[in-house]
C-alpha positions in Angstrom: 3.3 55.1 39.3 -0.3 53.8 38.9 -3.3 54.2 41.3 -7.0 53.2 42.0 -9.8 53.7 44.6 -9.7 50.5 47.0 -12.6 52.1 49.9 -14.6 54.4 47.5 -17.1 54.8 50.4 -14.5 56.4 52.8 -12.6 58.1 49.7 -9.0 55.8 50.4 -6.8 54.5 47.2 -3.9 52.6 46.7 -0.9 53.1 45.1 2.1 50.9 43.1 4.9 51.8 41.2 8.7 51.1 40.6 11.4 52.9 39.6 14.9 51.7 37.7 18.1 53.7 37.9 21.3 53.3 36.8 23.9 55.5 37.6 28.1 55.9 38.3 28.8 54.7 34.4 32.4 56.1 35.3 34.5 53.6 37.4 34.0 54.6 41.2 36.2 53.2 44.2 36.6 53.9 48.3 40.0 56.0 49.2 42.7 53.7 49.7 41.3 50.1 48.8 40.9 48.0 46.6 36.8 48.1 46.1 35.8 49.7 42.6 32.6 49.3 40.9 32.1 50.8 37.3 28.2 50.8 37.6 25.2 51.1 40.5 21.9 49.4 39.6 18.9 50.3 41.8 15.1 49.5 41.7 12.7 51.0 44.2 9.4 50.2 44.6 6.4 51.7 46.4 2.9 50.6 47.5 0.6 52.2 50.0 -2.6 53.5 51.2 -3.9 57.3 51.1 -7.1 59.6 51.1 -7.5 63.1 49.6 -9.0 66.3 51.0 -13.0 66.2 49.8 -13.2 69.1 47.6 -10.3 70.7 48.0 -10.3 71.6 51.3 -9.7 69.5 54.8 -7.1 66.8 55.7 -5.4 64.5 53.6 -2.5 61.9 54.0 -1.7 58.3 54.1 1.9 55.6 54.4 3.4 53.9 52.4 6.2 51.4 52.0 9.1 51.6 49.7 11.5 49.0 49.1 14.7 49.1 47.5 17.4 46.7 45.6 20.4 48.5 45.3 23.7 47.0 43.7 26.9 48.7 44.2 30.5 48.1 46.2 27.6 45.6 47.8 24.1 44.1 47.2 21.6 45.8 49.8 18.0 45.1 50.5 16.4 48.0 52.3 12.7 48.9 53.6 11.0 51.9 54.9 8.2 53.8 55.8 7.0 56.6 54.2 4.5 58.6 55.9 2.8 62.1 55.4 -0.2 64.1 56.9 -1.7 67.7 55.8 -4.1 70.2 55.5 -5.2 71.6 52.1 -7.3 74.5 51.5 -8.1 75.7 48.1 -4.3 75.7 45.9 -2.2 75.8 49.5 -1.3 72.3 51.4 0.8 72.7 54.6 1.6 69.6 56.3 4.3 67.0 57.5 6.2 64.2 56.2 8.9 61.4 57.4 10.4 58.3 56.3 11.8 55.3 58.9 14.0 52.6 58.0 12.2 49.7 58.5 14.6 47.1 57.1 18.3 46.8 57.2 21.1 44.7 55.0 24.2 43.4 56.5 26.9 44.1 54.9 30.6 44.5 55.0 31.1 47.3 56.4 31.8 47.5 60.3 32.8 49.6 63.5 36.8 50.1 64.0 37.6 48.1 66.9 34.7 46.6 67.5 34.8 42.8 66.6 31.4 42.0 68.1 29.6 44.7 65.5 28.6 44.3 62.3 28.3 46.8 59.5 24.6 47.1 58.9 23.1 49.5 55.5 20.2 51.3 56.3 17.9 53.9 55.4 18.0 57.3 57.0 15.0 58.8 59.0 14.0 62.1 58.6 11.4 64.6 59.6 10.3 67.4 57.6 7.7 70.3 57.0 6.8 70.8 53.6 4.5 73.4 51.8 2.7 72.7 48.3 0.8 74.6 45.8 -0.8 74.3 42.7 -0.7 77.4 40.5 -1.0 78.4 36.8 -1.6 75.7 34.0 -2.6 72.8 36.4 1.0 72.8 37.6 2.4 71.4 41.4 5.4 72.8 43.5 6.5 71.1 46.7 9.0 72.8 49.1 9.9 70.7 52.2 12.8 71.4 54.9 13.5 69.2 58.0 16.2 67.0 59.6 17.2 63.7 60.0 17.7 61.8 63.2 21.2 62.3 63.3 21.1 66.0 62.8 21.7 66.6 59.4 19.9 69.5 57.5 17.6 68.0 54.9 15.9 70.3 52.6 14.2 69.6 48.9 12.0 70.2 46.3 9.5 68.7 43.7 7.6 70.6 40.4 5.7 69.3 38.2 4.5 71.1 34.7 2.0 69.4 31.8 3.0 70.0 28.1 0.6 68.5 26.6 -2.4 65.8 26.8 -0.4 63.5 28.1 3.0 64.6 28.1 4.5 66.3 31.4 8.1 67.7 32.9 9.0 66.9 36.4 11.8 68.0 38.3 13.3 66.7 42.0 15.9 67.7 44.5 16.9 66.6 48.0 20.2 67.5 49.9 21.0 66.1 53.2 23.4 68.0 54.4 26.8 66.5 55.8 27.4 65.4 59.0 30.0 64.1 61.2 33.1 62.4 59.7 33.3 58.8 60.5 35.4 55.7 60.3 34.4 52.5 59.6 36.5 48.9 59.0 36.1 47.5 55.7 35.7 43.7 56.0 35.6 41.4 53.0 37.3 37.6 52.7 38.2 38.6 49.4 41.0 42.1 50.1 41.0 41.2 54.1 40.5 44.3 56.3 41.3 48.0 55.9 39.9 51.2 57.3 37.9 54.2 55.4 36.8 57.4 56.2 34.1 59.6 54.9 31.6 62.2 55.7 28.1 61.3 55.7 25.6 63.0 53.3 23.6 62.4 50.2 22.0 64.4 47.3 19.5 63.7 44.2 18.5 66.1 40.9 16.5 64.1 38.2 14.3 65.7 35.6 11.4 63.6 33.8 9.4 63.3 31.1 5.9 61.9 32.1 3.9 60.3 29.9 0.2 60.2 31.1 -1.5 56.9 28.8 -5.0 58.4 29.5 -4.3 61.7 28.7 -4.6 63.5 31.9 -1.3 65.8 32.3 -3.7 68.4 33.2 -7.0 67.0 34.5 -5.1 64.5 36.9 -5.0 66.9 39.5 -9.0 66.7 39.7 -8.9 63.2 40.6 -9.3 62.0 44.3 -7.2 58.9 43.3 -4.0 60.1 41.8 -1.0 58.8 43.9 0.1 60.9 46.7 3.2 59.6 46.7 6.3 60.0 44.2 7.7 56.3 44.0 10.4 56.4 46.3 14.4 57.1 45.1 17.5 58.5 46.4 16.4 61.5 47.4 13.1 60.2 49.9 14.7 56.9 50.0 18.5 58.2 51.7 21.0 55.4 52.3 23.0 55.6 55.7 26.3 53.9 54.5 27.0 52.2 57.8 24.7 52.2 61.1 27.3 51.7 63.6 25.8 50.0 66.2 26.9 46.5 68.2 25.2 42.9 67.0 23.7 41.3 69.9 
């Protein structure tokens, strides 16, 4: 995740990084059919604009947009926007943040009894409040809690510690929390058509090691231009399995 000023005069800089994951090593499959995958391949990437509070204090924020490439039971190409807005005074940040799909994937995946729809992935928007605060040995903790626009509970949390020069430890969780159960017809050319059921929700833990080339695991927080944004990933970037909603 790499930054730089871009408007030095009006204090704005722009942000780029990417992410690879991959995940589900074990052999994964949907209840009663024949789709199995043994592996999930992602890459996320994120670019954007923001500005900084001016010495600590005042209102900072910016967008961004975060793409993703995710390979699983099917290959998905999904956009959104990532948005966020606060106000900082001294260690304390209280502000808002969201993210709105802005990009959908056809898939296979489709409404039961509904031959004129087609099973579209997407990302899921949400809307939260989040509180963050710097503390101790130049180290970061973000709370945030909210909701997504179907309903569903979201809460999470980032922290961030240096642990050396340029080594840090960062650690992230997000939990959408379930929602309704619903059923979806599974459409392929290669099994034919079956039915599956499942309960929408998603979660993410990772834990990092952060290497810092310039040695600033500490003094980073002092810049204007460090990224305001994590690069996006499954816990800001939340995949609805199946939008249900009828093709013109």
């Amino acid at each position: 995740n790499w930054s730089m000023p871009f408007w030095n005069a009006f204090g704005v800089g722009w942000q780029l990084g990417v992410r690879g994951t991959q995940t589900s090593y074990g052999s994964s499959s949907i209840a009663n059919t024949p789709f199995t995958t043994r592996a999930r391949n992602q890459t996320f990437v994120t670019t954007g604009f923001f500005t900084r509070a001016f010495e600590g204090r005042g209102l900072q924020g910016g967008a961004v947009y975060d793409y993703l490439h995710d390979s699983y039971f099917d290959n998905v190409d999904l956009a959104q926007i990532r948005a966020e807005v606060s106000y900082v005074w001294g260690y304390h940040e209280l502000g808002f943040w969201g993210a709105f799909n802005s990009q959908e994937s056809t898939g296979f995946l489709k409404p039961v009894k509904d031959e004129s729809a087609k099973g579209r992935a997407s990302t899921v928007h949400v809307y939260t409040a989040f509180y963050r605060m710097q503390f101790g040995d130049a180290n970061e903790w973000k709370l945030w809690g909210g909701a997504s626009a179907q309903g569903q509970g979201y809460i999470g949390s980032t922290v961030r510690a240096p642990m050396s020069r340029s080594l840090g430890l960062e650690g992230t969780f997000a939990y959408l929390m379930p929602g309704r159960s619903e059923t979806v017809e599974i459409d392929d050319p290669r099994y034919g058509s079956t039915t599956a059921t499942f309960t929408p929700m998603a979660w993410n833990l990772g834990i990092n090691l952060v290497y810092y080339p310039a040695g600033r695991s500490r003094r980073s927080l002092s810049s204007p231009y460090r990224p305001l944004f994590d690069v996006a990933d499954n816990g800001t970037m939340m995949q609805a399995i199946a939008d249900l909603t009828t093709s013109p």
